[in-house]
Structures are given as C-alpha cells and as structure tokens.
N, C-alpha and C positions, 0 to 999 in steps of 0.2 A: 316193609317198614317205611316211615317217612323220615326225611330228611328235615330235620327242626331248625329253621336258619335264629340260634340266639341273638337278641340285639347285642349281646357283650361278648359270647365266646364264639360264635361264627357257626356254620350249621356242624347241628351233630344229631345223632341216632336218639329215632322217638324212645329207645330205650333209657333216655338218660332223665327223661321228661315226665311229669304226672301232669293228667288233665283236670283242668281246673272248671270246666264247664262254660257258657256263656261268658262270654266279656260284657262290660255295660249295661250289669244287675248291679242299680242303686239300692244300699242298703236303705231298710224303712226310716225316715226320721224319726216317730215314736214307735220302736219294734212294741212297747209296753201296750200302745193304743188297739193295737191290731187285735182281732178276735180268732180261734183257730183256725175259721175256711182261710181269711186272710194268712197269718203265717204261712201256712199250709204250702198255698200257692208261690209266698216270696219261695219258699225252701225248694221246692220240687217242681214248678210250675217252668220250661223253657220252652224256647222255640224250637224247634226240628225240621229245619227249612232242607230242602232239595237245592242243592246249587250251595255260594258263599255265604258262609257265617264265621263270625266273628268268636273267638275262642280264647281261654287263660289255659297256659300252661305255666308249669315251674318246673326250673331246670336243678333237678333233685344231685345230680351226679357232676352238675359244673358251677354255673357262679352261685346256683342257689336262688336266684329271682324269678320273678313273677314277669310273664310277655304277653302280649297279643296276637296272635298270628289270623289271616286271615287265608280259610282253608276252602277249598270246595267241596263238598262231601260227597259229590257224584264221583269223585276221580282222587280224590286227594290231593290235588294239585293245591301250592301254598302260593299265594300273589304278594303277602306282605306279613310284614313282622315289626314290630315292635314293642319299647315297654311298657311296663302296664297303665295303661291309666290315658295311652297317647293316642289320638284318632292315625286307624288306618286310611289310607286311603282305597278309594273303588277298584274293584278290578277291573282289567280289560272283559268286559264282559260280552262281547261279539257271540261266542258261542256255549254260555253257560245256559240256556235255555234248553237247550239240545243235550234230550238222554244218552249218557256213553255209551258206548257200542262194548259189552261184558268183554267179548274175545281180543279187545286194544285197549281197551281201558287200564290195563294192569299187565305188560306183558308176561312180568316175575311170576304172575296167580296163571292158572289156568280156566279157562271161559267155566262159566258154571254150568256143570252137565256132561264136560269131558275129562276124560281120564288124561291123567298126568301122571 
C-alpha cells in the first residue's frame, strides 16, 4: 500500500484515496470545436512514463479534496504533494533512471518468481 501524504490531513492509506489520473490535463477551451479522434484522445489519451509523473488523487475517506502527488512508478516512491492546481517541484532525481532491482524494490511483495 502507499503511504498518501495529504496536503491538509497528513499522510494516510492509499485506501482512503481514489485516483484521478494525470495532473495538468487542460480542459479543451471549445470542448464543442473538437471532432471525435480529438475528444477521444482529450478523454483517454495519457502519458505512462517509467520513472516520475505527476498524479490527481482525492481523498474520498478525509477532507474530500483533490492533490497532486508526485509519484515514481518504478518504486512508488512519493517526492512531493500538494493541492491541486499547485506546481510540484522536481525530484531528487540522481537515481530515477536506473531500473529497480524487483527483490528490494518492495520489501512487503516478494521478487516476482518466488514463493512467498
């Protein structure tokens, strides 16, 4: 499970949170202009980057608002949080290029391949 540091209630369990997808998806200025590949793509179209992306969550089970977290999806490691709408700052990025090692990456999961 991850550990969700709210800007307003302080960290708590990804249980309490729904994911909201991509942070800093501009709505269309004329959604009416657009033809369907366009919509299409505003709707379903993200990025799926290896390493740090930028995330909406809402904290369903606490104060109820919308955040930012900045997560890394190799490891799930979170660098920053805050509310919606606020620029995160970069992470320490030193060693986010470098794929995790399965069997430390997660000590709670077991390496994929071995019995638990």
């Amino acid at each position: 499970m991850l550990l969700i540091p709210c800007p307003w209630c302080g960290p708590r369990d990804e249980a309490e949170f729904r994911y909201g997808g991509q942070a800093g998806v501009a709505y269309p200025r004329d959604p009416w202009a657009l033809d369907d590949g366009a919509w299409a793509e505003f709707l379903f179209v993200r990025d799926n980057p290896k390493g740090w992306f930028a995330e909406r969550w809402f904290h369903t089970a606490g104060c109820r608002r919308w955040c930012h977290v900045l997560r890394d999806t190799l490891d799930n490691r979170i660098a920053a949080s805050g509310p919606a709408g606020t620029q995160l700052p970069e992470p320490d990025t030193g060693d986010v290029d470098e794929p995790a090692d399965p069997a430390t990456a997660n000590p709670a999961r077991p390496a994929p391949g071995s019995r638990a």
